[in-house]
C-alpha positions as CSV (number, residue, x, y, z in Angstrom):
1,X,-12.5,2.5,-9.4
2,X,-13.0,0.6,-6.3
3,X,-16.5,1.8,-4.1
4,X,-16.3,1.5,-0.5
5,X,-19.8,1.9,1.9
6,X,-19.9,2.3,5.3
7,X,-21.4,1.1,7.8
8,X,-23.4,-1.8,7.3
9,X,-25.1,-3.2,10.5
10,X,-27.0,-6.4,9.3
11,X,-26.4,-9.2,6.5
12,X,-29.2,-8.6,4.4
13,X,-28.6,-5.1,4.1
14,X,-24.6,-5.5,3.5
15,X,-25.4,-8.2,1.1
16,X,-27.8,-5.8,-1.3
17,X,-25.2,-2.9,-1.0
18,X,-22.6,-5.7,-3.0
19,X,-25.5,-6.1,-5.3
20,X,-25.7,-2.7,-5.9
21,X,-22.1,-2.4,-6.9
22,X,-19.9,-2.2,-3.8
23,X,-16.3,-3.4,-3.7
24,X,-15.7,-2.8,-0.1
25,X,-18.0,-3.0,2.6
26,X,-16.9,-1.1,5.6
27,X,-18.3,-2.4,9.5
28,X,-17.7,-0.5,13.1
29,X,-16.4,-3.4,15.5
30,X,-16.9,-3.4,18.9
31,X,-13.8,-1.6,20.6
32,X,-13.4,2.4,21.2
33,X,-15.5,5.0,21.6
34,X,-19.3,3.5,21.0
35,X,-21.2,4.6,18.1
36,X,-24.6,3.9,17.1
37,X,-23.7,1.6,14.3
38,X,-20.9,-0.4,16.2
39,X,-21.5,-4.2,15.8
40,X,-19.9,-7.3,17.1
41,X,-17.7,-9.4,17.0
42,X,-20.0,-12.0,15.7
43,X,-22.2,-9.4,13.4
44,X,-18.9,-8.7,11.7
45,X,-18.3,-12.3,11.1
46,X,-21.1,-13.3,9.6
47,X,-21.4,-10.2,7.7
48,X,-18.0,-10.8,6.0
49,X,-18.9,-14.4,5.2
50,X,-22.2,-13.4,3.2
51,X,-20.2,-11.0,1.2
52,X,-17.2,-13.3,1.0
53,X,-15.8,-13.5,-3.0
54,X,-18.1,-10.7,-4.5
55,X,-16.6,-7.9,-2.3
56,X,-14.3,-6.9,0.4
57,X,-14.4,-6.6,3.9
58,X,-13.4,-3.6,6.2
59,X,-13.6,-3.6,9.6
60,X,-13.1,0.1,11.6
61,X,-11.3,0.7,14.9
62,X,-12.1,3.8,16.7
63,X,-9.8,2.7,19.6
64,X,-6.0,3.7,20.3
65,X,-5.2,0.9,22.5
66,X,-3.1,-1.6,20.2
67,X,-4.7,-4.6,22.1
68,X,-7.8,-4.2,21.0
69,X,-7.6,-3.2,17.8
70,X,-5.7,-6.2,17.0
71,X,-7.6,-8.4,18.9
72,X,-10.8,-7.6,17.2
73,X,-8.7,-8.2,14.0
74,X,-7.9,-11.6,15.1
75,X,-11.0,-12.6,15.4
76,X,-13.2,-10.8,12.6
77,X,-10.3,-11.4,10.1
78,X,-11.2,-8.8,7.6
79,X,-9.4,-8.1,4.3
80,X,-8.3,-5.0,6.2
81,X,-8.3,-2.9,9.5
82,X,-9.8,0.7,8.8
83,X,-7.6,2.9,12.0
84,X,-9.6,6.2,12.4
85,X,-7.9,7.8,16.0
86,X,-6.2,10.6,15.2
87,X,-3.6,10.3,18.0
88,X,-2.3,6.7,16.8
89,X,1.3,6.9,15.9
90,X,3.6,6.1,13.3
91,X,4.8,3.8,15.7
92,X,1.9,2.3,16.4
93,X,0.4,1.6,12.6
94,X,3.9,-0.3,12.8
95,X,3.2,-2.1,15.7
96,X,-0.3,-3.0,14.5
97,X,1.1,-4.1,11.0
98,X,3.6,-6.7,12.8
99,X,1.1,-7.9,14.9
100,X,-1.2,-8.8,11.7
101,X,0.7,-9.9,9.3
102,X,-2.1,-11.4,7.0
103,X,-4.3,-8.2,7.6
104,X,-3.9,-5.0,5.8
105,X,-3.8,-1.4,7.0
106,X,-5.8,1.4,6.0
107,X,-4.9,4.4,7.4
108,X,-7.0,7.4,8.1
109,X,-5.7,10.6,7.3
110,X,-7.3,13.8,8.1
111,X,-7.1,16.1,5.3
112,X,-7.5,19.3,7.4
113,X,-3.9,21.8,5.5
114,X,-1.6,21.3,3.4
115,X,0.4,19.4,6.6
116,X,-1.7,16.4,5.3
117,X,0.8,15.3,2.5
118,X,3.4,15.3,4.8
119,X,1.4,13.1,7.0
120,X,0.3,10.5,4.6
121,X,3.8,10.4,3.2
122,X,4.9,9.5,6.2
123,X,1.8,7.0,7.0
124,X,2.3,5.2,4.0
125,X,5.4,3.3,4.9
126,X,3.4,1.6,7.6
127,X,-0.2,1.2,5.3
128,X,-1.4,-0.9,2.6
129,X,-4.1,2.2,2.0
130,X,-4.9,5.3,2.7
131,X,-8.4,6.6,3.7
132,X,-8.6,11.0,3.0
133,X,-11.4,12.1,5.1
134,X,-12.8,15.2,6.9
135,X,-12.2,16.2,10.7
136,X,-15.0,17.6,12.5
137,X,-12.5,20.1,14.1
138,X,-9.1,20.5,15.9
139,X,-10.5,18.8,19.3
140,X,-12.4,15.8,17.5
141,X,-10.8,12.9,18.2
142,X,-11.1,10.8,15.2
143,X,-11.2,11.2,11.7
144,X,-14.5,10.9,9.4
145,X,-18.1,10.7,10.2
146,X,-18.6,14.4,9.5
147,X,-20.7,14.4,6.2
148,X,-18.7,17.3,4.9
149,X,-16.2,17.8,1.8
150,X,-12.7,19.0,2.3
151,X,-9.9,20.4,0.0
152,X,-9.8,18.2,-2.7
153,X,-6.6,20.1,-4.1
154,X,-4.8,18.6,-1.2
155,X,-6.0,15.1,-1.8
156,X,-4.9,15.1,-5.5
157,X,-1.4,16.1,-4.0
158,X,-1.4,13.3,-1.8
159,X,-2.8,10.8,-4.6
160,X,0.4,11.9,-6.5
161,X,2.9,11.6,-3.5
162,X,2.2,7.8,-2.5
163,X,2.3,4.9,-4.0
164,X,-0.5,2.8,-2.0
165,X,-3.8,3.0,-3.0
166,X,-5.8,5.7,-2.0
167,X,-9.9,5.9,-0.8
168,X,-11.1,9.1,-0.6
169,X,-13.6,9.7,1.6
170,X,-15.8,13.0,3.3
171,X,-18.9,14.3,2.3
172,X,-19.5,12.3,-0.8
173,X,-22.6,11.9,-3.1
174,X,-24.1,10.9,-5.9
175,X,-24.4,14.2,-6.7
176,X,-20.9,15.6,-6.0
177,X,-18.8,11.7,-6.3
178,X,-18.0,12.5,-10.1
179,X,-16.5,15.7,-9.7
180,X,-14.6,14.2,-6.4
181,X,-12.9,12.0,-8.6
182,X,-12.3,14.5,-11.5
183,X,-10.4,16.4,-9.3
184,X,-8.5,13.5,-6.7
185,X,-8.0,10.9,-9.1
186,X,-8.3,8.3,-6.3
187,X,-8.0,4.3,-6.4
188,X,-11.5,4.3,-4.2
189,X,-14.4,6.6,-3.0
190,X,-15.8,6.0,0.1
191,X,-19.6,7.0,1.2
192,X,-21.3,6.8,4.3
193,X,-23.4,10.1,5.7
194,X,-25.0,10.6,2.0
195,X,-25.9,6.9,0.9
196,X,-28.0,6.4,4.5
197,X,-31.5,6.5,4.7
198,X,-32.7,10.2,6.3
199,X,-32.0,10.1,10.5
200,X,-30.6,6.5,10.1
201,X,-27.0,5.9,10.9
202,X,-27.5,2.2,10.4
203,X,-28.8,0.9,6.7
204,X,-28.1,1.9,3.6
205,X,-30.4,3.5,1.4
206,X,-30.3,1.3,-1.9
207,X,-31.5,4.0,-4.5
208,X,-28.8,6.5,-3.3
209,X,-26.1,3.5,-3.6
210,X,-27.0,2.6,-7.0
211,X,-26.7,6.5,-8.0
212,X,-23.2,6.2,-6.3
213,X,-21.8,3.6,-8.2
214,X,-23.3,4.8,-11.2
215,X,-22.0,7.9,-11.0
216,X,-18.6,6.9,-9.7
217,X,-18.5,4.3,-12.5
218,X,-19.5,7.1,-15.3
219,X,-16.7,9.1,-13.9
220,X,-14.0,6.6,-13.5
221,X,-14.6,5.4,-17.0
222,X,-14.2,8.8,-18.7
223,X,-11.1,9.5,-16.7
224,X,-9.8,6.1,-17.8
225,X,-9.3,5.0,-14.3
């Protein structure tokens, strides 16, 4: 069971979240709409190069424009590039995934119907993972950062219909991450609203990581996966 933790914002902070058990470590570059925990291109960098061996590095787009996306890629060179927008295309994952060869893809994929299968089928073919989160609502413009669960019976049928690795994400816990995977049966689980410290987008609050993992762990181990 692979643990992914967004979004880390300085090198001491992303470095004890790997201590504490994370696989991936998940970064908002500059580019898109700006968020409070966006960082540079230089942050990333040096973030990615303390945690360099013991973990894996993420880095998150929030833009559509194929440019920039694959320019920040270029130059952070992260193990993979996290696409959130919700009005990218098939097309355009493709275009993206020619343009960085040595990069991976990890698709976002709002889980927000039963559509959603048919959408990550189809995503897959251009991926290298997908990334099930929550959608705010119908107008929102990207997927994640909501802090809320979704239909987890429509996650375990898109677990079952691909064959890339699958992160699920939205509104996970320490307290609810165990019974997430019980029911998904995913590769990864992603946190980021519930392992922050109270009102602060922008560190991680070590005692609620280590429950994480723990719990994840616990859970992944009696599942055999």
């Amino acid at each position: 069971m692979k643990i992914q933790f967004y979004s880390l914002t300085t090198v001491k902070n992303a470095v004890e979240t790997v201590d504490a058990g994370a696989d991936l470590i998940g970064l908002v570059v500059k580019g898109g709409i700006p968020v409070p925990e966006e960082i540079s291109i230089k942050q990333a960098r040096d973030i990615f190069a303390a945690i360099d061996g013991p973990a894996l590095g993420i880095a998150l787009s929030l833009s559509t424009d194929l440019d920039t996306i694959c320019e920040m890629a270029t130059e952070v060179q992260p193990h993979a590039v996290h696409l959130a927008a919700r009005n990218l295309t098939t097309d355009d994952l493709a275009q993206v995934r020619e343009r960085l060869q040595k990069i991976k893809i990890m698709a976002a994929i709002p889980v927000n119907g039963p559509s959603a299968v048919d959408v990550a089928i189809e995503r897959s073919a251009f991926a290298d993972y997908l990334l099930l989160d929550s959608v705010a609502d119908s107008e929102s413009t990207i997927t994640g950062v909501t802090g809320m669960t979704h239909d987890w019976s429509i996650s375990r049928q898109i677990v079952e219909a691909v064959s890339i690795p699958v992160i699920l994400a939205g509104g996970l816990s320490a307290d609810n991450v165990a019974e997430a995977i019980e029911a998904v049966r995913p590769w990864g689980v992603d946190s980021y609203t519930h392992t922050n410290h109270p009102g602060d987008r922008m560190n991680k609050d070590l005692t609620k990581v280590r429950a994480f993992v723990s719990n994840a762990r616990k859970a992944a181990a009696r599942l055999g996966l």
